[in-house]
C-alpha positions in Angstrom: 0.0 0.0 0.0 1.3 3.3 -0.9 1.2 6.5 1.6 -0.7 8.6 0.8 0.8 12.4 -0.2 2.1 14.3 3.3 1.7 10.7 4.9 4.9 8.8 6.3 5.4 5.1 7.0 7.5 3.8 9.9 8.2 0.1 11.2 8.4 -0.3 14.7 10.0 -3.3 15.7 8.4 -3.9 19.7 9.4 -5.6 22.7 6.6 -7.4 25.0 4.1 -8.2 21.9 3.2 -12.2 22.6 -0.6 -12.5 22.2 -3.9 -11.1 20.3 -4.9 -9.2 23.3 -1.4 -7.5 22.9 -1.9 -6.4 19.4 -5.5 -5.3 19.9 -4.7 -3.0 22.2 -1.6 -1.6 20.7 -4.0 -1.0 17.7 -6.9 0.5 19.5 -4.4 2.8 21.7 -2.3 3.8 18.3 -5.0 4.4 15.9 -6.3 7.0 18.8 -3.4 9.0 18.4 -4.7 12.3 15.8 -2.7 11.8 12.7 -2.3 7.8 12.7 -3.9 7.0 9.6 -3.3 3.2 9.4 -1.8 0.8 12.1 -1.0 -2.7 12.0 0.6 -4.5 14.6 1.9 -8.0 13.1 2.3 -10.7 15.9 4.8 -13.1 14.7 7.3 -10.5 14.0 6.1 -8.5 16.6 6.4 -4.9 14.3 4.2 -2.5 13.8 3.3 -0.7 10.4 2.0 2.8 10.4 1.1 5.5 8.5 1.1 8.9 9.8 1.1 12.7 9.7 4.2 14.0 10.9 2.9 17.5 11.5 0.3 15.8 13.7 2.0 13.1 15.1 5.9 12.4 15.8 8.0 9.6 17.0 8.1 11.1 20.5 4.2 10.8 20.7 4.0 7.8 19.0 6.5 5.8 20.9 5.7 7.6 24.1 1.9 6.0 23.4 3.4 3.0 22.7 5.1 3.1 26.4 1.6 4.2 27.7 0.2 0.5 26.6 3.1 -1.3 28.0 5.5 -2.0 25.3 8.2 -0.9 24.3 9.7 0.7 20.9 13.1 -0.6 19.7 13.7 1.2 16.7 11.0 4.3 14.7 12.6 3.8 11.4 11.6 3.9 7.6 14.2 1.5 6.8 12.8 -2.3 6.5 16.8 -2.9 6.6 17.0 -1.5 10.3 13.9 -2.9 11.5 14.3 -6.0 10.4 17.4 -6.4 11.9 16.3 -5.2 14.9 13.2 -7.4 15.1 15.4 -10.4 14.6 17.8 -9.3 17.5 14.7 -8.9 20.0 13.6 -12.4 18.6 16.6 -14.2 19.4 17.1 -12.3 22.6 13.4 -13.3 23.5 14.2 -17.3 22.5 17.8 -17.7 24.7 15.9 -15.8 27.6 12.5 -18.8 27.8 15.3 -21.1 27.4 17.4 -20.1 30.1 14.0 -19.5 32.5 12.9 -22.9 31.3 16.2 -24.9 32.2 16.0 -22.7 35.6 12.6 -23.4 36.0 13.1 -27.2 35.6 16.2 -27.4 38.0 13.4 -25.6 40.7 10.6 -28.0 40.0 13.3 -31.1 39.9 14.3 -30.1 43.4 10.5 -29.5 44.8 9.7 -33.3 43.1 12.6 -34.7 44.9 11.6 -33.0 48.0 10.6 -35.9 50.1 13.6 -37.9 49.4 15.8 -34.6 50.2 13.7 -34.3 53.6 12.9 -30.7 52.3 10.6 -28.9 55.0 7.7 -26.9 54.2 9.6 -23.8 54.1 12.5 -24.9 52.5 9.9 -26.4 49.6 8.6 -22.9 49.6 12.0 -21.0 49.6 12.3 -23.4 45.9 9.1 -22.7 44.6 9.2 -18.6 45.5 12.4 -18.9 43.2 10.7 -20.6 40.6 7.8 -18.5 40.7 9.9 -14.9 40.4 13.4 -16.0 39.0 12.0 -17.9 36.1 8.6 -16.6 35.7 9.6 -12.7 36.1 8.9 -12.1 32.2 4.6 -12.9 32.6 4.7 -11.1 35.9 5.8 -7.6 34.4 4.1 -8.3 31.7 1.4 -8.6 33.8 2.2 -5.6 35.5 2.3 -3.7 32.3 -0.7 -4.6 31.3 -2.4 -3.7 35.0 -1.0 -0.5 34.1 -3.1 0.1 30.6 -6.2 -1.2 32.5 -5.9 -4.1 30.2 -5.5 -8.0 30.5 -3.4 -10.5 28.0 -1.7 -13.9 28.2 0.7 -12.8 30.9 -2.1 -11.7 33.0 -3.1 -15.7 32.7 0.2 -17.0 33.5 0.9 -14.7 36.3 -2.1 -14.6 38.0 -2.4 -18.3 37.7 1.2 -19.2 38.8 0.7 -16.4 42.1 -2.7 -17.8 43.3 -1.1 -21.5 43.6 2.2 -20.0 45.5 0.3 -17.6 48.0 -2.0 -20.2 48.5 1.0 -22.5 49.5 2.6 -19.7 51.8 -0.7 -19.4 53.5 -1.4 -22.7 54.2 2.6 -22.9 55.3 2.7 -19.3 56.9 -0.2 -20.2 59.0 0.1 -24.3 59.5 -3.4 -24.8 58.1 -4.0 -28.5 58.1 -6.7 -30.6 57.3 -7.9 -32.5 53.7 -9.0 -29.2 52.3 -5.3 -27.5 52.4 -2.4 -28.6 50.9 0.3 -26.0 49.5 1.1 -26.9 45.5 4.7 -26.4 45.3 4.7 -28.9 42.5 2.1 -26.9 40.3 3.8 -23.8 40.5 7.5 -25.5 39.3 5.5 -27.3 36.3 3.4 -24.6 35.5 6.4 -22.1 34.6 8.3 -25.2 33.0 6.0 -26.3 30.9 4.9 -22.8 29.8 8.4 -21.5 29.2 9.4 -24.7 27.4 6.4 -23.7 25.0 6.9 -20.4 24.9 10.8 -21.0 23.8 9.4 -23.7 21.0 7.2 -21.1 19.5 9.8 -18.5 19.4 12.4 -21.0 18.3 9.7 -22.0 15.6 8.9 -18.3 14.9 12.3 -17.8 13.5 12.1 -20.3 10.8 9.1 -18.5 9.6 10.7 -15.7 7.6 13.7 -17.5 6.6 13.6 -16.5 3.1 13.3 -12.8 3.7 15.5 -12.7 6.6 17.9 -14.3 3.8 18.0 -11.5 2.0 19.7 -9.3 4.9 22.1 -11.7 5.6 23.8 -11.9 2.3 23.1 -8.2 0.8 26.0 -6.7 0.4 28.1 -4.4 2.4 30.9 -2.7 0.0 31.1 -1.6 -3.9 34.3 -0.6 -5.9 33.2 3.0 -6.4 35.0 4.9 -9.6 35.8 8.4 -9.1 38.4 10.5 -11.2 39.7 7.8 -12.7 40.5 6.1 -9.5 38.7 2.8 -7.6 37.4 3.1 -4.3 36.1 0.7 -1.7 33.1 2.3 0.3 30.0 1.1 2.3 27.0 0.7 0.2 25.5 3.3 2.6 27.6 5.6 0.0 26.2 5.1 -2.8 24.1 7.6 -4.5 22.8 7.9 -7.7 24.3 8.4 -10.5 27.9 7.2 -9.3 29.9 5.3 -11.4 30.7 1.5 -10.3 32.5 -1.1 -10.8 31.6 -4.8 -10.5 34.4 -7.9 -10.9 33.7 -11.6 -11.3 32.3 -13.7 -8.3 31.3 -10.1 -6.7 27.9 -9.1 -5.6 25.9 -5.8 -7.1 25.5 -3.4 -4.4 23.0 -1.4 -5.6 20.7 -1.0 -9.0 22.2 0.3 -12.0 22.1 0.4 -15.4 25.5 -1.5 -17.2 27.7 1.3 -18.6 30.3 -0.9 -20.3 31.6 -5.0 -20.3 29.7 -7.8 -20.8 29.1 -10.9 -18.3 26.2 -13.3 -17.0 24.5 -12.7 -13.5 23.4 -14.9 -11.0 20.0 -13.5 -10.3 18.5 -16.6 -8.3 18.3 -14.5 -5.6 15.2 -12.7 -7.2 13.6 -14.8 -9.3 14.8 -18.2 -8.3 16.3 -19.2 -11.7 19.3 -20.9 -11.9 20.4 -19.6 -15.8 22.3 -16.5 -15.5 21.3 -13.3 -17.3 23.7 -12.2 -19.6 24.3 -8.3 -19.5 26.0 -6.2 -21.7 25.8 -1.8 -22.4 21.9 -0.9 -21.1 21.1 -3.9 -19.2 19.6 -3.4 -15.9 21.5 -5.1 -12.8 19.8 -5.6 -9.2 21.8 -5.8 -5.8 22.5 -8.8 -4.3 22.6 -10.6 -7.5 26.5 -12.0 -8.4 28.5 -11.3 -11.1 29.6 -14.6 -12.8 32.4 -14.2 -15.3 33.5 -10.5 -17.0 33.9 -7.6 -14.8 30.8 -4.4 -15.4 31.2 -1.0 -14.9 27.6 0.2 -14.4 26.0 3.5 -13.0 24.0 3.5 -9.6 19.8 4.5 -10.1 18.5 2.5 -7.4 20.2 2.3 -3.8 19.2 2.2 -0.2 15.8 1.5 0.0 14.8 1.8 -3.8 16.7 -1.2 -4.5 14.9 -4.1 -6.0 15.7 -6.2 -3.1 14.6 -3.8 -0.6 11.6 -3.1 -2.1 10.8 -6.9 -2.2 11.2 -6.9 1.6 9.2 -4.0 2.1 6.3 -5.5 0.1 7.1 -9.5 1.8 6.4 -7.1 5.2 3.8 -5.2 4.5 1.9 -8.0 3.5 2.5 -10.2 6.2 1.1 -6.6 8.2 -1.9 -6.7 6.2 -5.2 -8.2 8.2 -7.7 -10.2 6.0 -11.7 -10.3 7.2 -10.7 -13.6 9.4 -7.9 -11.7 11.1 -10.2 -9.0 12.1 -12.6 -10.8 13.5 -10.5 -13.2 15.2 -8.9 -10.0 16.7 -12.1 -8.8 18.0 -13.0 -12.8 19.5 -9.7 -12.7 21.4 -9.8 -8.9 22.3 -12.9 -10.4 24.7 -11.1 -14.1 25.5 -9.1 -12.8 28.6 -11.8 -11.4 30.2 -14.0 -14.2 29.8 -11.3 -16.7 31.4 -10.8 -14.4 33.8 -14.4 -14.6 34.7 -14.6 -17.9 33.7 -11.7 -19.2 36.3 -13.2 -17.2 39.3 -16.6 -18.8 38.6 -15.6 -22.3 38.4 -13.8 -21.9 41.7 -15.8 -20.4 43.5 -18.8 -22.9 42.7 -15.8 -25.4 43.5 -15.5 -23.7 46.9 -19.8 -23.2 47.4 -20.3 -26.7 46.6 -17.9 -28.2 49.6 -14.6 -28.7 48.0 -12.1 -26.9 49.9 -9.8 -24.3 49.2 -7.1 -26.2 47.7 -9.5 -27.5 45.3 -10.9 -24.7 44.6 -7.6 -22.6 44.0 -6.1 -25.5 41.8 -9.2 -25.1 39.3 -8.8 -21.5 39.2 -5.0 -21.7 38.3 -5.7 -24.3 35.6 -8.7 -22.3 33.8 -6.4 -19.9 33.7 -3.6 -21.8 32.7 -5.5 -24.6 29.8 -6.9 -20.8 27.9 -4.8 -20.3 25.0 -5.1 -16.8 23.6 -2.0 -17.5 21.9 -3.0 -19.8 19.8 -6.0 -18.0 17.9 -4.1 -15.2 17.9 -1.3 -17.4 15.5 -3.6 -18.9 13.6 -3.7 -16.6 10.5 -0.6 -14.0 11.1 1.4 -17.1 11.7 0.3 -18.9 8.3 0.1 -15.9 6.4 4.3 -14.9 7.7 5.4 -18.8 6.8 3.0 -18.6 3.4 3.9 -15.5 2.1 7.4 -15.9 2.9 7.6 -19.8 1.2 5.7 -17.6 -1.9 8.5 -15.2 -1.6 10.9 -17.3 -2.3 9.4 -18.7 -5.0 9.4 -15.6 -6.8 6.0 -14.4 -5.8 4.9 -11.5 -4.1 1.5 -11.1 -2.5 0.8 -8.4 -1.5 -2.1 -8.3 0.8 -3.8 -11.6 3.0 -7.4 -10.8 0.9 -6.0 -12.2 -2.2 -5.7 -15.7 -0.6 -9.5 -15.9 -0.2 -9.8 -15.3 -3.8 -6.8 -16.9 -5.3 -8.6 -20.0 -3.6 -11.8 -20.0 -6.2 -10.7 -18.3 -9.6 -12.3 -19.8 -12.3 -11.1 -17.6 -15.5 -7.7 -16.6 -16.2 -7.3 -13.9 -18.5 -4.2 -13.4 -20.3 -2.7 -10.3 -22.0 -0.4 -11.8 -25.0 2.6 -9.4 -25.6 5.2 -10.5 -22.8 2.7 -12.4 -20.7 2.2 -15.6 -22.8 4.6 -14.4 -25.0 8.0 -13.9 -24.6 7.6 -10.2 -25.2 11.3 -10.6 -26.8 9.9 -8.8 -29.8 12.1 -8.6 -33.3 11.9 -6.7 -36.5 10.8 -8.8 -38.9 10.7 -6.1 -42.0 10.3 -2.5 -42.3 8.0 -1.3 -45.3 8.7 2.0 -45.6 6.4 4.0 -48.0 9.1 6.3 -49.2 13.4 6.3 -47.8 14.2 2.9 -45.6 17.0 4.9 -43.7 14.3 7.8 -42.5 11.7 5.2 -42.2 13.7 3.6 -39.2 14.8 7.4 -38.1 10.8 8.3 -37.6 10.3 4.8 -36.0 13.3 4.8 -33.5 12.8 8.6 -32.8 9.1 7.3 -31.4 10.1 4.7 -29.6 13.0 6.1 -27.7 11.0 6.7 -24.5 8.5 4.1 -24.5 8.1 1.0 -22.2 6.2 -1.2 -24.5 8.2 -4.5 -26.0 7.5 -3.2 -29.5 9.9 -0.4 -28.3 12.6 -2.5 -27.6 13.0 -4.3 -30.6 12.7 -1.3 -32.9 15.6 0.4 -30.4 17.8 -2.7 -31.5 17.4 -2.9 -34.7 18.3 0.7 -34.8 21.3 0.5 -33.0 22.4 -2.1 -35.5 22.1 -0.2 -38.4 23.4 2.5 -36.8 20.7 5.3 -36.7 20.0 7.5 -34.3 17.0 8.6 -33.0 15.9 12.5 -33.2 16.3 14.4 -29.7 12.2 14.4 -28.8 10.8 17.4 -27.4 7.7 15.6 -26.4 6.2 12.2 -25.9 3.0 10.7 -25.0 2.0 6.9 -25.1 -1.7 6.5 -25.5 -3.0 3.4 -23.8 -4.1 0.3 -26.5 -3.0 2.3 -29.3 0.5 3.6 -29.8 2.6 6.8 -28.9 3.1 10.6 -30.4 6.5 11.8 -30.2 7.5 15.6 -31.3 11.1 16.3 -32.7 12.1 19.7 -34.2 11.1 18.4 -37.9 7.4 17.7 -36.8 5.3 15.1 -34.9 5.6 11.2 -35.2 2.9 8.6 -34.5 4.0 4.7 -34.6 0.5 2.6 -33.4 -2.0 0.5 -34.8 -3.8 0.6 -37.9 -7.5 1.2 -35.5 -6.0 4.0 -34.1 -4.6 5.4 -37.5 -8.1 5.2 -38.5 -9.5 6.4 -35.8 -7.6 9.7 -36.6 -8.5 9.8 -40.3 -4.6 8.8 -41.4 -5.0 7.7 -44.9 -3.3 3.9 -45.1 -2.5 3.0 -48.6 -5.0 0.1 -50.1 -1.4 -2.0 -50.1 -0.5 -2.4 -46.6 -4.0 -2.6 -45.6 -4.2 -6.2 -47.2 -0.5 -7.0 -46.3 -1.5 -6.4 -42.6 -4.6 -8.2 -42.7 -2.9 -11.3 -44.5 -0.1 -11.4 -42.2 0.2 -12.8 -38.5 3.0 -11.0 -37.6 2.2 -7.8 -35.3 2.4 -4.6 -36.8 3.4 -0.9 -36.4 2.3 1.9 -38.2 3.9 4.8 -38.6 3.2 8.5 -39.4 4.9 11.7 -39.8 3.1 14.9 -39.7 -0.5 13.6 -40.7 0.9 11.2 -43.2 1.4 7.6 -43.4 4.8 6.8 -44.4 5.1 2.9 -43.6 5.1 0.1 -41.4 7.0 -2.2 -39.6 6.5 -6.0 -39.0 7.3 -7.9 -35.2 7.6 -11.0 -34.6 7.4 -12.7 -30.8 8.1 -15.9 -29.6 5.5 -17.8 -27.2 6.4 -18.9 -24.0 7.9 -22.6 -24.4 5.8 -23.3 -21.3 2.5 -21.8 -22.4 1.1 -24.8 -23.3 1.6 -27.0 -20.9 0.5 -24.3 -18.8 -2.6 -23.5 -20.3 -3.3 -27.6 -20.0 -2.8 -27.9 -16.1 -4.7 -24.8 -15.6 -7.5 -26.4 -17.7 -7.2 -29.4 -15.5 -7.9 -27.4 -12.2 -11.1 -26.3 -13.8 -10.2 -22.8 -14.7 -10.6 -21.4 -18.0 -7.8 -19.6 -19.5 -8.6 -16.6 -22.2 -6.1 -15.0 -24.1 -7.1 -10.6 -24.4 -4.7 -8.5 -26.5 -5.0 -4.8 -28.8 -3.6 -6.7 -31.5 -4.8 -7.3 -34.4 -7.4 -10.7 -34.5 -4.8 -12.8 -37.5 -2.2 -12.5 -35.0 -4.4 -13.2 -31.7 -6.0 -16.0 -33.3 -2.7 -17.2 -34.4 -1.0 -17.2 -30.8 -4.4 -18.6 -29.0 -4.5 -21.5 -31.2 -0.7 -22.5 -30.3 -1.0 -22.1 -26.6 -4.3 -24.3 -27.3 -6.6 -21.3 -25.8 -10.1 -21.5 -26.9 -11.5 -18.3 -26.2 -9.6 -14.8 -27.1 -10.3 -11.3 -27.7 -8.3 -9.2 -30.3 -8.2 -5.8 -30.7 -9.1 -4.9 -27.3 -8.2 -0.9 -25.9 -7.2 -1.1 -22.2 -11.0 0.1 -21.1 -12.6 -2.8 -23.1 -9.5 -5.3 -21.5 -10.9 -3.9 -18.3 -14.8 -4.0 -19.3 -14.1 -8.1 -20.2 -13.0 -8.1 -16.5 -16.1 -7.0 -15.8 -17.8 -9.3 -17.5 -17.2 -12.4 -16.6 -17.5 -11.0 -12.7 -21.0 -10.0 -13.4 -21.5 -13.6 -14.2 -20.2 -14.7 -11.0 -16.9 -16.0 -12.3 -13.8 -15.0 -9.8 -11.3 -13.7 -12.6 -8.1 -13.3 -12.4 -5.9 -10.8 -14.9 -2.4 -11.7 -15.8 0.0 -8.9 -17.4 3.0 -6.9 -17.8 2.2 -3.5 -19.1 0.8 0.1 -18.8 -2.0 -1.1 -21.0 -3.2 -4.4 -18.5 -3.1 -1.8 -15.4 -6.9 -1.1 -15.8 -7.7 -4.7 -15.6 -5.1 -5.2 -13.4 -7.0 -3.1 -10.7 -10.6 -4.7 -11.7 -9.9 -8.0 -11.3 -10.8 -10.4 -8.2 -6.7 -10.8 -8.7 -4.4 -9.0 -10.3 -1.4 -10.6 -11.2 2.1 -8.6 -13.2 4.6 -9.9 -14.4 8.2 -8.9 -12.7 9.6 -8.3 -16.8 6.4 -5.6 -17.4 6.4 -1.9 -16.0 6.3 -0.3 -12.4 2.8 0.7 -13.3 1.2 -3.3 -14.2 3.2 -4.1 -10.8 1.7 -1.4 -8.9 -2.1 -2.1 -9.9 -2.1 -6.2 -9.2 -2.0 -7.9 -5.6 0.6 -10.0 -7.2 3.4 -10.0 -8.7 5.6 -12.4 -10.4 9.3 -12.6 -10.1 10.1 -15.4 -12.2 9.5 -14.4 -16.2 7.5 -17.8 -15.9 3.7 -18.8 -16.5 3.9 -21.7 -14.4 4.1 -19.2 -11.6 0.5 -18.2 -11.9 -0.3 -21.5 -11.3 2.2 -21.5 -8.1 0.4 -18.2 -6.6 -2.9 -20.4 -7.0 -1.3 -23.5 -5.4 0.3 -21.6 -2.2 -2.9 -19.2 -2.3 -4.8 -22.3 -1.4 -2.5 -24.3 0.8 -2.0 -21.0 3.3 -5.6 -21.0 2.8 -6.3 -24.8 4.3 -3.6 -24.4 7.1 -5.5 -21.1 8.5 -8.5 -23.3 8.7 -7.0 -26.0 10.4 -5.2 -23.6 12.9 -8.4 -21.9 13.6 -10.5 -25.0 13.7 -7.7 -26.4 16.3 -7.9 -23.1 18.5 -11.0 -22.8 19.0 -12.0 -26.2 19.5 -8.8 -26.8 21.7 -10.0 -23.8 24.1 -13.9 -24.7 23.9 -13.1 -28.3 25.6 -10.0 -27.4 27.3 -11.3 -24.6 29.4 -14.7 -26.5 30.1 -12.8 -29.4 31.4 -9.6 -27.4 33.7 -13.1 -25.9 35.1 -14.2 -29.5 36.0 -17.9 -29.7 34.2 -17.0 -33.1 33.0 -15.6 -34.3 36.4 -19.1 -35.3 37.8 -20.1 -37.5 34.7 -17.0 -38.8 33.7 -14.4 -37.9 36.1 -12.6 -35.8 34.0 -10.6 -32.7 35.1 -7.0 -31.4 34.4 -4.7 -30.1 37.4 -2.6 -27.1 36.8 0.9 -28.7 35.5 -1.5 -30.5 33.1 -3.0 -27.7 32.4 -0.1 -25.2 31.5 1.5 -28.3 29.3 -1.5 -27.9 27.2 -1.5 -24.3 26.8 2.3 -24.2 25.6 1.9 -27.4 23.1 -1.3 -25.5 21.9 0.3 -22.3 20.8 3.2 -24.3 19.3 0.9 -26.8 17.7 -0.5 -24.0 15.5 2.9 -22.6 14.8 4.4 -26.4 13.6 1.1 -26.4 11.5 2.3 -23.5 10.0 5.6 -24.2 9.4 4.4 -26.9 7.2 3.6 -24.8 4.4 7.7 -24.4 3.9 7.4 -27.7 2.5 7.3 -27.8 -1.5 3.4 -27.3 -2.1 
């Protein structure tokens, strides 16, 4: 999502974020603030994405809020760089201190089970157990406190309150040598309790890390130094250097540092990092390198456009995060269940005991219910159950070379049932060459005009004519002017006069007399054609030829197999539509389509209740782009086609559309299952630690019981997760 004009984003990495209630009430506290304009607090990576007004809001107010809530801000940066790195850092921080309190906490308890055999007294047991309950379980009792503080409750509160009933009980019954059947201090539960719980809440966090793996990758190995050229001299300097427009130099076996644009040299680059594809790119004068990607054999001197954050690779993280920080329907309204779920165990745990304690059966009883209500709920869980599959999803689709940008799109990735395809670089290879020229009068001028109106455009046509130019050595007119007009071609002005290069509709469309012999050469021909005119007059036209995809076909067969219908929709004209339909094995296409009618066909087939999906690469498939249930651009098209889909495809591959709709559906099913096994683990669970089964069948789960469940069923969900790593 773009900010809007005057609007900053920040990430906020955050220390003390571990449940839904957490990030409920750090986004109903935030989005109170005047000036926050969109907040999303993602749990797994426990970072918060906003959007702001800085002359209404600042970082002092916004971390100083954030404080206010109980948490804590470790970094206010624009950076996804910094935050990332500091987000990781908390992480591990956060997974060596559970283990540490869990191996303490296991030592206590061994010592309070061994008890008897030591000859421990009373107060010796409860010397143990006061360490165990403070030194190892410190972390759920501030955050307890800091939630106390926001007038607020969350999975600390559970843990804390549960583990400090069951101790003061025990230093009352030992304070005060109560004896009789009804009290007997718990030592035991208290040990197991914060064992069992920090033992889970290390495995989720341990877990946690494996989630963004392939984004977290791209940190680690981007790189740190370039060989900058200045004055004839080489210089090594930190990529924080860098700026536009300065000259560098790249050897064999070394890594890009930043985007550029290949000055002079040739070699091939390793760009698996990107796009996952093995081949290397060859480069040569023009060609367009990315950082991170390796240089494989000749050295390149190229000059910087993109660095720091405008970097291809940074600009994948940004979009791998922001996604991840995006909240679908389910995610909302699961955040609104569990906003309520502490409460209701809270209420929930003192009504169990005390009807315990009414009904006759003691104290001890009665206190070891409460603790294990409080200990079986699982807030956790449900609030893992999307963010967690959506992180591990969206970061396996990442590296596959997919980028989705929001958790909607998995909803309705799940049921499309048309695929519409644009043809020129989508099923084709968009490699586009110069078959012929046929100009009307000089062949030399003729390619002059053309190249002259091509020089700024995006389109593939553009390309080839640029080539073929530079071959035969012409160069294009300086252009004081340039538009490209959407379906139909471009006007470019030089000095001389004005060019058009375009189709032969939109040629008529302006009354430009075509001569009665190209009209039936371009009608008899499947090549593509350009048209060209100079100053209100045809003067020739100029014949393209572009591969298909070698994988179209099989493509177009497996997609046909999952029961969704592919259609092929281009501007060109219908010999050469029909042509390249018929050899990707496409039944149904449209030629001759504007970008509003490409957009309209969208419509279409929605109105007739067919989830539609648009696949493209260019300024002209940005309409449709936008309409369609899914919008899905090709990483070869333009910023534009990128910026109007929810995804976009790294790999210059069609099987990846059929990838997106394979990952789509398995994040999907494991959200499902993680919400079916949350919410059906805490509706039996809590019943039962609140003994309503106990007088039918007997049934009821003591405290150390009770906080085993609750860590296995937070980490349950997060294994589940993880699962989606796997090759889908």
């Amino acid at each position: 999502m773009a900010a809007r004009p005057g609007l900053k984003k920040v990430v906020i990495p955050l220390e003390g974020v571990h449940c839904a209630s957490c990030v409920a009430r750090l986004e109903t506290g935030l989005s109170a603030l005047p000036g926050l304009v969109r907040v999303s607090v993602n749990l797994p990576s426990k970072t918060a994405f906003l959007s702001y007004n800085p002359a209404l809001a600042g970082a002092e107010v916004i971390t100083g809020r954030i404080e206010e809530l109980g948490y804590k801000a470790l970094a206010f940066s624009e950076s996804a760089l910094s935050a990332e790195n500091t987000a990781l850092q908390e992480l591990e921080r956060e997974k060596k201190m559970f283990f540490r309190r869990f191996l303490l906490a296991l030592v206590l308890t061994a010592l309070i089970m061994a008890g008897d055999a030591l000859s421990f007294s009373q107060y010796t047991l409860m010397a143990v157990a006061g360490f165990a309950w403070w030194f190892a379980g410190k972390h759920f009792h501030q955050g307890f406190a800091r939630a106390l503080k926001a007038n607020t409750a969350d999975m600390n509160s559970l843990v804390s309150l549960s583990t400090s009933v069951t101790f003061f009980y025990g230093v009352l019954v030992t304070a005060f040598t109560l004896e009789g059947p009804h009290y007997h201090a718990q030592w035991q539960d208290v040990g197991m309790l914060i064992t069992f719980i920090n033992l889970g809440r290390w495995l989720e966090a341990r877990s946690k890390s494996k989630a963004g793996e392939a984004v977290a990758g791209l940190f680690k190995i981007a790189p740190k130094f370039a060989r900058r050229l200045r004055n004839g001299k080489e210089e090594m300097v930190t990529v924080g250097e860098i700026l536009p427009g300065d000259a560098l130099l790249l050897r064999p076996g070394e890594q890009a540092p930043v985007d550029g644009r290949v000055v002079s040299g040739a070699s091939d680059m390793d760009e698996s990092l990107l796009t996952g594809e093995a081949e290397p790119v060859q480069k040569e004068p023009g060609s367009r390198v990315y950082a991170g990607t390796i240089n494989k054999t000749g050295a390149l001197e190229f000059s910087a456009e993109g660095v720091g954050e405008e970097t291809m690779l940074m600009k994948i993280v940004k979009a791998v995060e922001e996604s991840q920080a995006e909240k679908s329907a389910v995610q909302h309204l699961v955040d609104r269940i569990s906003a309520w779920f502490v409460p209701f165990v809270l209420l929930s745990a003192s009504g169990a005991a005390g009807a315990w304690l009414y009904y006759g059966a003691g104290l001890s009883r009665s206190v070891s219910i409460f603790a294990a209500v409080l200990a079986v709920a699982c807030p956790c869980a449900m609030g893992l159950a999307v963010p967690m599959a959506v992180a591990v999803g969206f970061d396996k689709a990442a590296g596959a070379g997919i980028l989705i940008r929001n958790a909607d799109v998995l909803e309705r990735a799940s049921g499309v049932d048309v695929v519409i395809f644009d043809k020129t670089g989508t099923i084709t290879e968009g490699r586009m060459q110069l078959e012929g020229l046929y100009p009307e009068r000089n062949g030399k001028d003729f390619l002059r005009l053309l190249a002259s109106a091509e020089a700024r455009s995006e389109h593939p046509f553009a390309e080839a004519v640029r080539q073929k130019a530079a071959e035969a050595g012409v160069a294009p007119e300086p252009l004081t002017a340039f538009e490209a007009v959407p379906g139909r071609g471009v006007r470019a002005r030089t000095a001389e006069g004005e060019i058009l290069a375009g189709s032969l509709n939109w040629f008529d469309e302006l009354g430009i007399a075509v001569s009665s012999r190209a009209r039936e050469e371009l009608s008899a021909s499947p090549a593509s054609m350009l048209l060209v005119a100079f100053n209100g007059a045809f003067v020739g036209y100029a014949a393209l030829a572009d591969r298909l995809r070698p994988e179209a076909p099989e493509i177009i067969k497996k997609l046909q197999a999952m029961g969704i219908e592919p259609v092929l929709a281009s501007g060109d004209r219908q010999k050469v539509v029909e042509h390249t339909a018929a050899a990707a094995g496409i039944k149904t296409f449209h030629a001759e389509v504007f970008p509003e009618e490409k957009r309209q066909l969208v419509m279409r087939y929605k109105a007739l209740g067919k989830r539609t999906a648009m696949v493209g690469d260019g300024f002209n498939d940005a309409p449709a782009l936008s309409e369609a249930d899914i919008g899905m651009a090709m990483r070869s098209g333009t910023d534009v086609a990128a910026q109007a889909s929810d995804v976009t495809l790294m790999h210059n591959d069609l099987g990846s559309v059929i990838t997106a709709v394979r990952i789509s559906k398995a994040i999907r099913r494991v959200i499902k299952q993680n919400l079916a096994w949350a919410f059906g683990y805490n509706v039996v669970l809590i019943p039962m630690a609140a003994g309503a089964f106990f007088p039918k069948w007997g049934l009821i789960i003591p405290p150390s019981a009770a906080g085993a469940a609750m860590a296995l069923s937070s980490v349950s969900v997060v294994m589940n997760s993880l699962r989606l790593k796997r090759k889908i």
